[in-house]
N, C-alpha and C positions, 0 to 999 in steps of 0.2 A: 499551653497545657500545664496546669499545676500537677498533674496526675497522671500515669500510665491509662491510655486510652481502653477498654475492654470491647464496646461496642463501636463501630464506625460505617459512616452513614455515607453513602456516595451518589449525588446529584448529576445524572448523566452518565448511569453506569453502562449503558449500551455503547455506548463510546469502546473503541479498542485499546487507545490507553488507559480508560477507566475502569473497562473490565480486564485487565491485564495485570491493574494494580489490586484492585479486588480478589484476582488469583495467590498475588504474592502475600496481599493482609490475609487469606483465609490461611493460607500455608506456615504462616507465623505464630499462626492462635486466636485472629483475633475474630468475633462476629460480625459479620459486614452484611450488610442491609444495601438496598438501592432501588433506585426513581428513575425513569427515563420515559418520552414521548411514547415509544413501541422499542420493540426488540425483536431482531430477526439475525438468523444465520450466521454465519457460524458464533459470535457474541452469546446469542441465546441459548442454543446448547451449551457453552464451556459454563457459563453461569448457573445453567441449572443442574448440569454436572456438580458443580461444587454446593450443591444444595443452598445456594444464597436466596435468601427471602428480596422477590423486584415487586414492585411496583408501579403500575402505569399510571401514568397521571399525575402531575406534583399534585398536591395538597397538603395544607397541613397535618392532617391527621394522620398521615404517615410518617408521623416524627412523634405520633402519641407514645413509643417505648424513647424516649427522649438519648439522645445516641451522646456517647461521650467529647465524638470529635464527628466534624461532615467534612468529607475532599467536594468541591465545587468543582464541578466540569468546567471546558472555557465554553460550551456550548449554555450557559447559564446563565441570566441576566439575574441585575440587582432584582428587579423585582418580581420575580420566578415567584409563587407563594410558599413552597418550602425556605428559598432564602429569609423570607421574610419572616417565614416562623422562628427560623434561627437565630435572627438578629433578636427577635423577641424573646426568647427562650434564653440568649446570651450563651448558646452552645460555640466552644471553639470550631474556628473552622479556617482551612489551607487549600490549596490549590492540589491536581492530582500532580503536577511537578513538585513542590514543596513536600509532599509525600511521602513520597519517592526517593528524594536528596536524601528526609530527615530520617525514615525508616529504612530504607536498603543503599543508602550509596556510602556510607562513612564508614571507613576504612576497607574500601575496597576500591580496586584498579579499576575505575569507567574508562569503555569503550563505547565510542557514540559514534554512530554512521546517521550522518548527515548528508540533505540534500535535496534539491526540488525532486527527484526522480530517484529509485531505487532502494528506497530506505530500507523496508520493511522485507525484501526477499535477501538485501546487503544483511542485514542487521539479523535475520534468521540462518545465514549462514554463517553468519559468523561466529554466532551460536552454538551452533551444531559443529562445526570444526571442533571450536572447542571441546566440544562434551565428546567428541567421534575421540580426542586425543588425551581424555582422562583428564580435563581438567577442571569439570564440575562448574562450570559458569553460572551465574546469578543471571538473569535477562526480562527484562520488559518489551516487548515486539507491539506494535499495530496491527498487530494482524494473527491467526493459527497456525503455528509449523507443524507439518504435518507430523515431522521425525518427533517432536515431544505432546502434541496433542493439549497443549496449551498454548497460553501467549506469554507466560510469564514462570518463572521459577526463581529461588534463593537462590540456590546452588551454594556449595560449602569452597570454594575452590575461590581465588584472589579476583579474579576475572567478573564483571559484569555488564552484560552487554544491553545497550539502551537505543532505541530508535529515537534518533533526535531531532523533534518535531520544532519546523520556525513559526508553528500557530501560535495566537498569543495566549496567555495563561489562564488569565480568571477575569473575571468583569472587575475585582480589587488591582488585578497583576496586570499588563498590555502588552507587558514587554514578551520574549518568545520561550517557548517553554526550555528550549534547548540551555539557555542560562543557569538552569540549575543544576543540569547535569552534568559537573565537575571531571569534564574530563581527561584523562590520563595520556589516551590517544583515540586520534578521532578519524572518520572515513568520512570523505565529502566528495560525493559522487558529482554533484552538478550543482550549477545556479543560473535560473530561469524567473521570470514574472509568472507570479502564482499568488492563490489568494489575493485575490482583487476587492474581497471585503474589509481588510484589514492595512497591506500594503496599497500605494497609491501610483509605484513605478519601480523597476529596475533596479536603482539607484538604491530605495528604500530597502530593499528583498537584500541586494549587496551588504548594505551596512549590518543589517542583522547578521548574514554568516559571518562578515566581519569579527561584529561583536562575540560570536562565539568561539573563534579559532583563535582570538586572541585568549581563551581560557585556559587553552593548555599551555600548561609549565614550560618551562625552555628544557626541562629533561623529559620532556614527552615526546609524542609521534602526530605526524599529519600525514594521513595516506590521500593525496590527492589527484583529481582526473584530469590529467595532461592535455589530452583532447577537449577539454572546456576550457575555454578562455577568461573565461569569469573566473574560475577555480584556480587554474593560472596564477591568474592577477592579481588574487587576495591570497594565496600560496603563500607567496612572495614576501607576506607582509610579515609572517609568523616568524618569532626567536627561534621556536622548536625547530628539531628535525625533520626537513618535508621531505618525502617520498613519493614519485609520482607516478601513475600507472596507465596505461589507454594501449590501444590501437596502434596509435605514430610513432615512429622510433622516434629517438631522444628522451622517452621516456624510462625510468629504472626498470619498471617491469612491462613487457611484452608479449603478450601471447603470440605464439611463432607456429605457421606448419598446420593453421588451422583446418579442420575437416570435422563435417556435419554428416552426422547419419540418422538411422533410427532411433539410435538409442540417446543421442544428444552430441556435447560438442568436445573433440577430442583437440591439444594443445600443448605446444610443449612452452615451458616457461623459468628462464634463468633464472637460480637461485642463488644463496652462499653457499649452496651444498654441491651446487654443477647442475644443467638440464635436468630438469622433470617432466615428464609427460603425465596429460593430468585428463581426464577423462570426466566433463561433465554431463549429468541426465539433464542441462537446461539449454534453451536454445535460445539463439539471438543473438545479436552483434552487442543491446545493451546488459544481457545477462552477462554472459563473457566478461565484460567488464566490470562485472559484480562479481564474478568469482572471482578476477586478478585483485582485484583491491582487494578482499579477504584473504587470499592468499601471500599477498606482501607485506599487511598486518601483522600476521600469526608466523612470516618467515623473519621478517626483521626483529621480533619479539623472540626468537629461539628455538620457535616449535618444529620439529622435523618434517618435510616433505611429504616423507612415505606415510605418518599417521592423518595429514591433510588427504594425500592423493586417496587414501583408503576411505576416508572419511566422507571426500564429495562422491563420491562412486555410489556410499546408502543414502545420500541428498534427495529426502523425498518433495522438495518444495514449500510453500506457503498456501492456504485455503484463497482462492479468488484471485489469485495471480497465474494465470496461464494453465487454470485447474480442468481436467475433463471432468464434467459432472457426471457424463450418462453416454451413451452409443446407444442407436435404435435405431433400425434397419439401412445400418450400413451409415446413421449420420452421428458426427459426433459434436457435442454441446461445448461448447469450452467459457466460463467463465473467468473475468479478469477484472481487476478494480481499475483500470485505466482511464483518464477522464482529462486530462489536459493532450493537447496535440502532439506534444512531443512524444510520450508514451504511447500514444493510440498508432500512431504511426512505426513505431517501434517496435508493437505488441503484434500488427498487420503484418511487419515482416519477416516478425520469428512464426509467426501459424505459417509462413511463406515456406519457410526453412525444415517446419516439422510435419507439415503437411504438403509435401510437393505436389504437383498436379492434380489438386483437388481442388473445385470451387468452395471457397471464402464469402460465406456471410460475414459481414462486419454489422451489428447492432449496438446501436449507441445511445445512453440516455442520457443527455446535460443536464446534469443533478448537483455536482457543486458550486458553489461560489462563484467562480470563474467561470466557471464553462456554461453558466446559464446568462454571461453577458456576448455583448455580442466583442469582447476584445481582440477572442481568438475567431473571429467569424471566416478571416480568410483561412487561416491556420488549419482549420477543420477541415477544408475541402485537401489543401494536402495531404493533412494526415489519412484519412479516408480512403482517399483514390486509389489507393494500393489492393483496396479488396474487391471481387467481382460483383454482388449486391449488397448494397448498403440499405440501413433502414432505421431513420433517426426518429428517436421519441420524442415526444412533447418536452416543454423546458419543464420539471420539476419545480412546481409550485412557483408558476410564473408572475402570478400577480402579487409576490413581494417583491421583483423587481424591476423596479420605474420603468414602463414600457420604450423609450427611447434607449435605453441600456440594454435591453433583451437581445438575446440572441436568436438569427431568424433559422431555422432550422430548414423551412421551405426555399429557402436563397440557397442554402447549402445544398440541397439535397439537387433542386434544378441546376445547379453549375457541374456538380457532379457527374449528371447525367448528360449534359453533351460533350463531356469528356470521355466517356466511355462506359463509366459504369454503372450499372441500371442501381439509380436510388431514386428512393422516395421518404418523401416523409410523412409519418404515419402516427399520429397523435396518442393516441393510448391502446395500449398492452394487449386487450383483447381482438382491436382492427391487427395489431401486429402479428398476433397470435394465429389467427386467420390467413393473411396474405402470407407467411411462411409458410404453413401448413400446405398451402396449394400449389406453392411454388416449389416446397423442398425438392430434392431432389437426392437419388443414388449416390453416393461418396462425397454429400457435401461435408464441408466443417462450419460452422456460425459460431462466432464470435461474440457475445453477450458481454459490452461494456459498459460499469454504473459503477459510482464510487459508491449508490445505495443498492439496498434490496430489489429495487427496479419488481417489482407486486410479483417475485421470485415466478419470474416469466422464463427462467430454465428448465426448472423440473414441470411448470406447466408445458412448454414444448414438448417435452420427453414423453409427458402422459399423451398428448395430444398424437403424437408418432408412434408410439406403442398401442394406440387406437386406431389408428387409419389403417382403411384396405389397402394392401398392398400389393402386386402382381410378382414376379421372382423379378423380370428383366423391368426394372423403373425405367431404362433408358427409351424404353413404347411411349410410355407416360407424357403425353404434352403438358406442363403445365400451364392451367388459366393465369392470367395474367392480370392486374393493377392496370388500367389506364397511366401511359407515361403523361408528365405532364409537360405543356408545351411550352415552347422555349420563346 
């Protein structure tokens, strides 16, 4: 840039780090414009919230107000027709990391929560501590916290918190986005094979977090997950100061004395200040673990207990992560972005923990990368099997990939069921929408898991249940039944 930007143009703004960073440039002053495929939920409200001019469809002529700079999504090919205009046009243009670095992280303390699993409810709390303890945080999230009602803010306070993505950057950039987020101290929840479009193995996924934790300075912080072995073993490798937190003892921080109820998950947890009891509204064995790593960050950093413990207690959560959408008669909706095995399985055991003796819908749609190959194909039936009906959707736009790679959802869904739990799998939304409907049932809970919009088959069930006859005692109710299929 030879010039202070005015207009800024963003290619893939339905993205959650693109309209995240969109939040932070309107909030600066600047006028931001944006392109993407479609736009749905919660993205699409924050965006028209802040009155941003979107547009569906690349094309050029969405570049006829000629923008002073464009951020490129990584979901962006060279030859997108807006890129192309640009290149033509000779307008500068940077990645939504590059962005980010050049406009909000200089001179300020980055905090990045890193990790195949957890980021973005890690990285939201972390957040919100901060701000719960007056300290005004800066933050970029993946996702809606609910406590701020965006994804992103400046905040005036030393602190800025970043979810630190190993996607790669831009179709110019390959490398992971997390590289530019210069951080001070970092939170690395896990490391797992993920993104199977981009990484090739295990191996690969490793050297990347590698590459990152080597960023921080040898006067910085690594808050790492003891109970991951991977995490561990690249721990290991950092100058910095590591801190390690889980489940096992040997680890620095501990949650001790655990008990779950209605209200979420109580815990007491060593500090520099002596025992805290600390009271979280999230449940789960991997949430717990995401409140400990935030709480070891922000104790090892200075911050008192009691403005944390006071803090996680208004912890209203993240949109689409363990969110209830709706209740209707007597059933409750609960959407979740969870889409790799380890999480789905994770997600199955905290509805376990928050919903005790209730029957568990589990509904699944393999919509990313990954999960529409068949890598994790056995993976899936474990994850799954913890719930009492299962109900898997079609692969999300299956014929981009090479059918020998596909994941077989019908192999999943029949192994499933001679192990115990009635699944089936049920090709698209509307057959979905049908065989729930006639099967629900009095005090079920169903679980709705898609890293996309999934044709927002929530609030359709919701209406579809606030329409049906209903008698007082459902438990008369036989429900019609799906043909099992045979083994």
């Amino acid at each position: 840039m030879t010039h202070q930007p005015h207009h800024i143009h963003l290619l893939g703004i339905g993205g959650t780090g693109m309209g995240a960073l969109a939040t932070l440039l309107v909030e600066a002053g600047y006028r931001v414009t944006g392109t993407d495929v479609e736009l749905y939920p919660p993205m699409s409200d924050q965006l028209a919230a802040l009155n941003i001019k979107t547009f569906t469809g690349y094309a050029p002529e969405n570049l006829a107000e000629r923008p002073d700079l464009v951020v490129v999504g990584n979901v962006i090919t060279k030859t997108n027709p807006e890129v192309q205009e640009v290149l033509r046009l000779g307008v500068p243009y940077v990645s939504m990391p590059q962005a980010l670095a050049d406009f909000f992280l200089t001179k300020r303390s980055s905090l990045v929560v890193a990790g195949t699993h957890g980021k973005t409810t890690t990285a939201t709390l972390l957040a919100w501590l901060l701000s719960a303890a007056e300290e005004d945080p800066g933050f970029l999230i993946g996702g809606v916290p609910k406590n701020f009602g965006k994804s992103a803010a400046i905040g005036k306070g030393p602190f800025f918190v970043v979810e630190g993505d190993e996607y790669d950057t831009a179709f110019f950039d390959k490398g992971p986005k997390f590289l530019h987020y210069q951080p001070q101290a970092a939170i690395l929840t896990s490391v797992e094979f993920d993104h199977a479009d981009i990484y090739h193995s295990l191996d690969e996924i490793k050297a990347a977090f590698r590459r990152f934790i080597a960023l921080i300075p040898p006067d910085g912080l690594l808050i790492a997950c003891g109970d991951d072995r991977n995490v561990k073993a690249l721990a290991r490798e950092v100058p910095c100061r590591t801190i390690f937190y889980g489940a096992n003892t040997g680890n620095d921080y501990v949650p001790q004395h655990v008990l779950t109820g209605p209200e979420g998950t109580s815990f007491d947890l060593s500090t520099s200040s002596g025992t805290v009891r600390f009271q979280s509204p999230l449940f789960g064995d991997h949430n717990l673990a995401n409140v400990t790593a935030c709480l070891a960050l922000l104790c090892e950093s200075g911050i008192s207990p009691t403005k944390l413990r006071d803090g996680l207690l208004r912890f209203q959560g993240v949109k689409r992560r363990q969110e209830i959408v709706g209740e209707s008669k007597s059933v409750t909706i609960v959407d979740d972005f969870a889409h790799h095995p380890t999480a789905i399985k994770k997600t199955i055991a905290a509805m376990r923990s928050r919903f005790p003796g209730r029957r568990l819908w589990a509904i699944f749609e393999p919509r990313s990368h990954t999960s529409r190959r068949n890598i994790f194909q056995k993976d899936f039936v474990d994850a799954l099997k913890g719930a009492d009906r299962v109900v898997i959707a079609g692969v999300y736009k299956s014929e981009l990939i090479p059918e020998a790679e596909q994941l077989d959802p019908q192999k999943i869904a029949d192994t499933l069921f001679l192990m115990g739990p009635d699944a089936h799998y049920i090709p698209d939304t509307p057959s979905i929408l049908e065989y729930v409907i006639r099967n629900i049932d009095h005090g079920d809970v169903v679980l709705i898991m898609s890293n996309g919009g999934f044709d927002d088959i929530h609030h359709k069930l919701l209406e579809k249940l606030a329409h049906r006859r209903i008698v007082d005692d459902m438990s008369k109710i036989r429900p019609s039944r799906v043909p099992k299929p045979r083994s």
